[in-house]
C-alpha positions as CSV (number, residue, x, y, z in Angstrom):
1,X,-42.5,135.3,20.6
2,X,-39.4,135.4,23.1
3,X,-37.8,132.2,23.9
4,X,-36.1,132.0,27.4
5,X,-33.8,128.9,26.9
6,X,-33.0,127.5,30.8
7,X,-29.2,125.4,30.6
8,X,-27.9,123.3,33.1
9,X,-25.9,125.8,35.3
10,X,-23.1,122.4,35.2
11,X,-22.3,121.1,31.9
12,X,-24.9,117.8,30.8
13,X,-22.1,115.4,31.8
14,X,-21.9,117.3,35.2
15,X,-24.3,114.9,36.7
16,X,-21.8,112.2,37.0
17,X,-20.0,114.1,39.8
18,X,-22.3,114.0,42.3
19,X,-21.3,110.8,44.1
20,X,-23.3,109.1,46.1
21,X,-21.3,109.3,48.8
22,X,-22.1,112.8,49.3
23,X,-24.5,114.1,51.3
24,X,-27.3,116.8,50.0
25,X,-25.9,119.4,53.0
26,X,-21.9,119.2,51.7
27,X,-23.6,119.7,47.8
28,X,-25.3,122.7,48.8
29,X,-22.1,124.0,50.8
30,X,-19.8,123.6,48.0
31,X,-22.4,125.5,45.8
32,X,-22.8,128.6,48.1
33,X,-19.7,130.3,46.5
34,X,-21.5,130.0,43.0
35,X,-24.5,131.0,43.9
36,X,-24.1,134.3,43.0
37,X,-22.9,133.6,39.3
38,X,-25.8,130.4,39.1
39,X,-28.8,132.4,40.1
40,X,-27.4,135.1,37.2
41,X,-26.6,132.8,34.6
42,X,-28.8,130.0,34.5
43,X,-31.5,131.8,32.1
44,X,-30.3,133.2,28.9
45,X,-33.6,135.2,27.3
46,X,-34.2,137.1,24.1
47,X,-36.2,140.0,24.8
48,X,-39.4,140.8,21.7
49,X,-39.8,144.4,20.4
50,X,-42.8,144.5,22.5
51,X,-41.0,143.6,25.8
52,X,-43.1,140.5,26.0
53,X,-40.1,138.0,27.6
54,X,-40.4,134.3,29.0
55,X,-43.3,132.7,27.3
56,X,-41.2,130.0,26.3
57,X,-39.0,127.9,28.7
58,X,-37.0,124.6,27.4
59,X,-36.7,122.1,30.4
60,X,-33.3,120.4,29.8
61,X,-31.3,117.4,31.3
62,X,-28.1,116.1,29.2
63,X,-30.1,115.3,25.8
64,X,-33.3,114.9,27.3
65,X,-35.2,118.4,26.6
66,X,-38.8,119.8,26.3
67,X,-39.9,123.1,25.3
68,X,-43.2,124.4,27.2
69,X,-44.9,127.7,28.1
70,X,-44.0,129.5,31.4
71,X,-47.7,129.2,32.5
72,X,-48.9,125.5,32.5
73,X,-53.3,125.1,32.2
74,X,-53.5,122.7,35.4
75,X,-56.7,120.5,34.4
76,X,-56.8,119.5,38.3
77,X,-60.2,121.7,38.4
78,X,-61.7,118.8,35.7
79,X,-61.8,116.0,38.6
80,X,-64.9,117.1,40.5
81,X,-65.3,119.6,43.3
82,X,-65.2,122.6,41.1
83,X,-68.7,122.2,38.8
84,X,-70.1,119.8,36.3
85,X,-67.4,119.9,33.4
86,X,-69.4,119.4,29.9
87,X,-67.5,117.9,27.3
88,X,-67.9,119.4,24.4
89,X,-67.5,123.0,26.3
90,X,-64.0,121.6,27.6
91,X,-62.4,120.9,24.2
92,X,-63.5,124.3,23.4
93,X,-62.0,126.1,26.2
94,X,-58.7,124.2,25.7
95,X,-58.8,125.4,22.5
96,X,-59.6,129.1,23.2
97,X,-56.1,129.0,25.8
98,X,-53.9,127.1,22.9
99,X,-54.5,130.0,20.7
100,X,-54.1,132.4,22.7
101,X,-50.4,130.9,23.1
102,X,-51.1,129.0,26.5
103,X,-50.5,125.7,24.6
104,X,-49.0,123.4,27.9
105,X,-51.4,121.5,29.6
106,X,-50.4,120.1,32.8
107,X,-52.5,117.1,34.0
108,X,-52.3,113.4,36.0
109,X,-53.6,109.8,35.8
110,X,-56.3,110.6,38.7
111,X,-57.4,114.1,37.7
112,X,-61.0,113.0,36.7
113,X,-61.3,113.2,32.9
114,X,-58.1,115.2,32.5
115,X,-56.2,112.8,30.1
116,X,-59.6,112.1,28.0
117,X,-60.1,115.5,27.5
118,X,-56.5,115.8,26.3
119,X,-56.9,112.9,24.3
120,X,-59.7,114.8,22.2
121,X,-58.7,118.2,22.1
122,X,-55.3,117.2,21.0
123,X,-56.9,115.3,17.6
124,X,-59.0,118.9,17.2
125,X,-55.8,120.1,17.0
126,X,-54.6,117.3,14.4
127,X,-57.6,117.8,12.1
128,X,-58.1,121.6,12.6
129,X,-54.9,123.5,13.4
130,X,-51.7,123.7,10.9
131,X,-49.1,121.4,11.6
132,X,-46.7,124.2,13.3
133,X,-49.0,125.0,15.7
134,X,-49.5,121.2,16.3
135,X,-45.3,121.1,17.7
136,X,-46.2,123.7,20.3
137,X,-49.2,122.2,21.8
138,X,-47.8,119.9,25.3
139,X,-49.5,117.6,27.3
140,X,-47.9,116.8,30.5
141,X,-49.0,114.4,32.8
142,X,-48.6,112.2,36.2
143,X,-48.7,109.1,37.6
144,X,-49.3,108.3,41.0
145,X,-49.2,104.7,41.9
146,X,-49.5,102.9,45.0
147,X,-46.3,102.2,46.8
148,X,-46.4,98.5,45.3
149,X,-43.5,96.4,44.3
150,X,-42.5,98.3,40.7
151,X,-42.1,96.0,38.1
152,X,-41.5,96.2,34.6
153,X,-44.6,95.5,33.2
154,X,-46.5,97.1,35.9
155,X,-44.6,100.5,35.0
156,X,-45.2,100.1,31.6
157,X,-48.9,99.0,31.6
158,X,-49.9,102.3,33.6
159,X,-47.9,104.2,31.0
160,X,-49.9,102.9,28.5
161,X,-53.2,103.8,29.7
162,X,-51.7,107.0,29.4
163,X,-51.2,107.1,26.5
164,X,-53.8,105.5,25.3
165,X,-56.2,108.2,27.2
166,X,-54.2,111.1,25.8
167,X,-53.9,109.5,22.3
168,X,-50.3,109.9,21.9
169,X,-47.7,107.6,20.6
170,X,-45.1,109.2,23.6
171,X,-45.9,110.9,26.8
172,X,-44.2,114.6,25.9
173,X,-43.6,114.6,30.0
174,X,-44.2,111.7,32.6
175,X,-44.2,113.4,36.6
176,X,-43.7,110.5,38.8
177,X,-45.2,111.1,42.6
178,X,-44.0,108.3,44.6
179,X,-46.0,108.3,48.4
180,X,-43.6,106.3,51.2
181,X,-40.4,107.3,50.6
182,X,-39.4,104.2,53.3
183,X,-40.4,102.2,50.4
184,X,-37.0,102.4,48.0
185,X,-39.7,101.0,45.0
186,X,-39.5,104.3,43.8
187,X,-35.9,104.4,42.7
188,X,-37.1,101.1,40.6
189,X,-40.4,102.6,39.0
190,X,-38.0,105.7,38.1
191,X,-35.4,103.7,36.3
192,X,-38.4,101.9,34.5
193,X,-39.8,105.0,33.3
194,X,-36.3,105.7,32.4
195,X,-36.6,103.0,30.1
196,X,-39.7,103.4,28.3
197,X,-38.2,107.4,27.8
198,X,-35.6,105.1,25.8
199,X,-38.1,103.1,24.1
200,X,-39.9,106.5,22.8
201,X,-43.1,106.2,25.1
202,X,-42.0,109.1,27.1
203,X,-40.2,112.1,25.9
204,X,-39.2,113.4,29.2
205,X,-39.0,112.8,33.0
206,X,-40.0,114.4,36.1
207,X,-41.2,114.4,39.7
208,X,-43.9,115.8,41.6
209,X,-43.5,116.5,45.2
210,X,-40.1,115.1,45.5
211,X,-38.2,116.5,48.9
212,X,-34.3,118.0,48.2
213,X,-33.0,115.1,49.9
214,X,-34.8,112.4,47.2
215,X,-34.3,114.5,44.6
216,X,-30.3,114.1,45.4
217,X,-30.5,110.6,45.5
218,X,-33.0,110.2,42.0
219,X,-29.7,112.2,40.4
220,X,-27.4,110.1,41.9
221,X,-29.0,107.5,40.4
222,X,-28.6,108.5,37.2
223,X,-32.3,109.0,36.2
224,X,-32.5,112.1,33.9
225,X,-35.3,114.2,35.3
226,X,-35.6,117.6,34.1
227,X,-38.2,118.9,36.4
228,X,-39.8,119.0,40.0
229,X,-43.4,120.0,40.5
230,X,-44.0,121.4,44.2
231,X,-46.3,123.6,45.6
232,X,-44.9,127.5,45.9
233,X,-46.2,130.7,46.3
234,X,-45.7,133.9,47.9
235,X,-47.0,132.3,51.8
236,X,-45.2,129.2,50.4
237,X,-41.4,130.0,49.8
238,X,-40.0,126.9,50.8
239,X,-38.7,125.8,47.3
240,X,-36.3,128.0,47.4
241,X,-34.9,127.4,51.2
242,X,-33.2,124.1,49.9
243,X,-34.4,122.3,46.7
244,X,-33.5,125.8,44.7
245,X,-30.3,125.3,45.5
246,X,-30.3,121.9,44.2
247,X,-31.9,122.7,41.3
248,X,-29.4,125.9,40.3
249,X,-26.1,123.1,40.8
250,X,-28.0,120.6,38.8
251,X,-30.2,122.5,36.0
252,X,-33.0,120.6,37.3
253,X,-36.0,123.0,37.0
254,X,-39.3,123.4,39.1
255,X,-42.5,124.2,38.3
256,X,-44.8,125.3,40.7
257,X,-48.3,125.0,41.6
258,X,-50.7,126.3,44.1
259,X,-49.3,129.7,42.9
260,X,-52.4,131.8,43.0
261,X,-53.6,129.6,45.9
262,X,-56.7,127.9,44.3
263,X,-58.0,131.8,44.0
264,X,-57.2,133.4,47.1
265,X,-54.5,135.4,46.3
266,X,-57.2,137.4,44.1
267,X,-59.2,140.6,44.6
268,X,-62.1,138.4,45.8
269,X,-60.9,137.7,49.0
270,X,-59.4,141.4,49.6
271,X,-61.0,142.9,52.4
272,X,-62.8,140.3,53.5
273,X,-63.3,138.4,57.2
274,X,-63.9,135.0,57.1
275,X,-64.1,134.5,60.6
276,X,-67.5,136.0,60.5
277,X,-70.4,133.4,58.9
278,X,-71.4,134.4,55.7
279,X,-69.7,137.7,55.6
280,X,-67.3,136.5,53.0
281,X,-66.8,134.7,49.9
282,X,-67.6,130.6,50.4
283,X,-64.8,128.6,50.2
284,X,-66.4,126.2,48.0
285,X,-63.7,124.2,46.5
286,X,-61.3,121.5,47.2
287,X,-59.0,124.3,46.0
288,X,-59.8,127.5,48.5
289,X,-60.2,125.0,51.6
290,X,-56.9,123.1,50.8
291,X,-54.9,126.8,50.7
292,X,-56.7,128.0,53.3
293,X,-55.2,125.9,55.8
294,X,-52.1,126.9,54.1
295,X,-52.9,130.7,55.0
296,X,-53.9,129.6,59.3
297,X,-50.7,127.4,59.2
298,X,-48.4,130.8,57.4
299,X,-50.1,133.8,59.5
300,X,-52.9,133.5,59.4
301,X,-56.5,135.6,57.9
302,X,-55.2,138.9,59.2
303,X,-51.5,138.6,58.3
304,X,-53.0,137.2,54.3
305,X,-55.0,140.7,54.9
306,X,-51.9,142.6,54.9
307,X,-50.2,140.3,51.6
308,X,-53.0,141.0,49.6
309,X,-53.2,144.4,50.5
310,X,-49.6,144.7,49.2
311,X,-49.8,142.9,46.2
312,X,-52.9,145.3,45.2
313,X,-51.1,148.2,45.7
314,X,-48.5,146.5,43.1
315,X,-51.2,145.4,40.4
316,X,-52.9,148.6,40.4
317,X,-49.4,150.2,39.5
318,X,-49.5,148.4,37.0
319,X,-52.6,147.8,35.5
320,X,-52.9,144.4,36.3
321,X,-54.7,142.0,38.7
322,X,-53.3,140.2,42.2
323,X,-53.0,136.7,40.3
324,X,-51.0,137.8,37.8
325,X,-48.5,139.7,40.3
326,X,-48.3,136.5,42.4
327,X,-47.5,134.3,39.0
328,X,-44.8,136.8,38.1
329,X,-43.8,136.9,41.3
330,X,-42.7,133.1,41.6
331,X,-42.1,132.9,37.6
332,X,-39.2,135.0,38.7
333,X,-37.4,133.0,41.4
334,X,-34.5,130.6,41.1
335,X,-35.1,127.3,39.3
336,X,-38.8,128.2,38.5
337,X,-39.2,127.1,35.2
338,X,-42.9,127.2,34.5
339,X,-45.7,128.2,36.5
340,X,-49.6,126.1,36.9
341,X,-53.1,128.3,36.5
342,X,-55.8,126.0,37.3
343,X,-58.3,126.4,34.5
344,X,-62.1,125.3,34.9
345,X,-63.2,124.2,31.3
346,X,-66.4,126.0,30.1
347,X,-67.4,127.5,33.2
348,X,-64.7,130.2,33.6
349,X,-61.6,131.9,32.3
350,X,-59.3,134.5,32.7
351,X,-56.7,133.9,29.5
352,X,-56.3,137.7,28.5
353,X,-55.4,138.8,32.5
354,X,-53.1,135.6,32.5
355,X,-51.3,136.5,29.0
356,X,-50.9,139.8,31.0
357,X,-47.9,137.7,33.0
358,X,-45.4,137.9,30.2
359,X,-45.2,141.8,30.2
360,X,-45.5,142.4,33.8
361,X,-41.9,143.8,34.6
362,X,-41.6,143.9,39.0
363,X,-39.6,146.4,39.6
364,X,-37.2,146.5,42.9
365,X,-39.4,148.2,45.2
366,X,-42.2,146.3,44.1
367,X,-40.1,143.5,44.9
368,X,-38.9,144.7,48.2
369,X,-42.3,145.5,49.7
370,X,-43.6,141.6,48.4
371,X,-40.4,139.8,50.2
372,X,-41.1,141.8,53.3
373,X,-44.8,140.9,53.7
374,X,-44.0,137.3,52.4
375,X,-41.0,136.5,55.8
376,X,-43.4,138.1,58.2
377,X,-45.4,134.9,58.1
378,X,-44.0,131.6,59.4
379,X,-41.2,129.5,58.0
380,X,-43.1,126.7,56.4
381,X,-40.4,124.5,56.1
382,X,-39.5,124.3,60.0
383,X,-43.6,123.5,60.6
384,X,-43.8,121.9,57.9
385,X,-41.2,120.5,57.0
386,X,-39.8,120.1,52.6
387,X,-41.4,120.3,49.6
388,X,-43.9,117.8,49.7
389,X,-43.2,116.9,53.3
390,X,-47.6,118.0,53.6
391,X,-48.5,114.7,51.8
392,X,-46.5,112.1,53.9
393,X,-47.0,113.1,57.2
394,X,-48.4,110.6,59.8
């Protein structure tokens, strides 16, 4: 198995220079003559015989570290809008992805079941797996609380549900989402959090839908997060219009959801006109309608015509399907650490196409033809606005 180790492009006691006095705007400007040299050097990989590269990435922030796979099982699809998840078939499936290597779940407080489900797959694993393939297995989850006052004990009894759900003794990842950012209480739940990671309840800490400008402040804060989740894909580049550039002068990493677009960057939806009733395939999950809007807010049903027209061209050059280009696609930009398929327990699953991700070299004209299809759409970040900005506005 290849390891792809991602260091802090500055050294772990680098963080202690960004003042904060200075703004996001001069960081980034001091950075552009190192961009060349960051975006080169920030991933070291070891390559296997069988040019399988990347499955393994270790998020990293001073001594605060975590080892995960590239491609995160997002458990959002467990929370109701998808199908009736059973139980029983649930474990299973999480079982079926962990050995097939695809051992990082990725999860949140509100996802329905999520954390229960983790809770009892994870003592399958305990009682039927050897201990080796026990340190692989990750659970990462979220918390999203109301933008109440943050106190101590309130921080800490939501952790403990957690954990409690998940039946762990420490959280191997806590992703804070914080809603009003006019409400400072977030700076207060994160230094919280920050303590419990000290205490041993949490092994790491994140964000979720942090802008580039909060991010900036959070690390001049001093809380060590290792990792930003936001929502990127090939119609949503915005990640790497600011907060990349963050992320390659920090070694915070991000991983990225929405990737595959809830299933409409697929062969399904090739071909197809939705504008005509029935002619097309439904969109008949929380998932399709949310990136839909994405798609009439980028280009548009006829411009996503001509994206997915491209990116099959690419996958049958290589023998491969349109989700797994559009995985390797963003797997392979600045700062992306890791990469969320949404998996629906028991009813379906597509773990030998996604496997398929680690071997899928894109060449430059592959590339080339994906980046020019990708900027004829709109610049989501000017409508918009940053990463995140789509939850918090009025």
């Amino acid at each position: 198995m290849a390891v792809v180790t991602v260091h802090n492009v500055l050294p772990s006691s680098s963080l202690v220079d960004l003042k904060p006095n200075v703004s996001t705007a001069k960081l980034l400007a001091r950075s552009a003559s190192r961009r060349a040299v960051a975006s080169s050097a920030s991933i070291r990989c070891c390559v296997a015989s069988d040019q399988e590269v990347h499955r393994v990435v270790t998020l990293k922030n001073g001594t605060n570290s975590l080892e995960i796979c590239r491609i995160l099982n997002g458990l959002w699809q467990t929370s109701g809008g998808w199908g009736r998840i059973d139980r029983d078939d649930a474990v299973e499936a999480m079982l079926r992805h962990a050995d097939a290597g695809l051992s990082t779940f990725d999860m949140a407080d509100h996802y329905g079941p999520a954390e229960d489900l983790y809770g009892i797959f994870i003592n399958r694993v305990r009682r039927e797996r050897p201990p080796e393939y026990l340190e692989k297995v990750r659970g990462l989850t979220k918390w999203v609380p109301p933008p109440v006052k943050m106190t101590s004990s309130y921080v800490r009894d939501a952790i403990n549900v957690s954990r409690k759900r998940m039946d762990v003794a420490s959280l191997d990842m806590l992703q804070f989402h914080w809603w009003d950012y006019a409400n400072s209480g977030y700076l207060d739940a994160l230094k919280h959090l920050a303590d419990l990671k000290e205490e041993g309840k949490i092994k790491t800490l994140a964000l979720t839908n942090f802008d580039t400008e909060r991010l900036q402040i959070i690390l001049e804060n001093g809380i060590p997060v290792v990792s930003n989740q936001v929502q990127h894909s090939i119609v949503d580049m915005r990640p790497q219009q600011k907060m990349a550039e963050l992320c390659n002068l920090t070694g915070v990493k991000l991983i990225t959801y929405g990737t595959v677009m809830g299933g409409l960057l697929s062969e399904k939806f090739l071909d197809t006109n939705l504008s005509i009733p029935f002619a097309g395939p439904p969109l008949n999950t929380p998932s399709l309608q949310k990136y839909k809007r994405m798609v009439d807010t980028w280009g548009g049903w006829g411009q996503f015509q001509v994206l997915l027209q491209t990116l099959k061209k690419v996958a049958s050059k290589h023998g491969v399907t349109i989700p797994t280009v559009a995985v390797k696609y963003i797997l392979d930009q600045p700062a992306v650490a890791g990469s969320m398929v949404g998996v629906r327990l028991g009813l379906s699953e597509h773990i030998n196409e996604t496997n398929k991700v680690f071997s899928l070299v894109l060449d430059e004209e592959d590339v080339s033809s994906i980046k020019e299809v990708s900027h004829k759409g709109k610049n989501l970040l000017k409508v918009i606005g940053d990463c995140g900005d789509e939850y918090r506005r009025a």
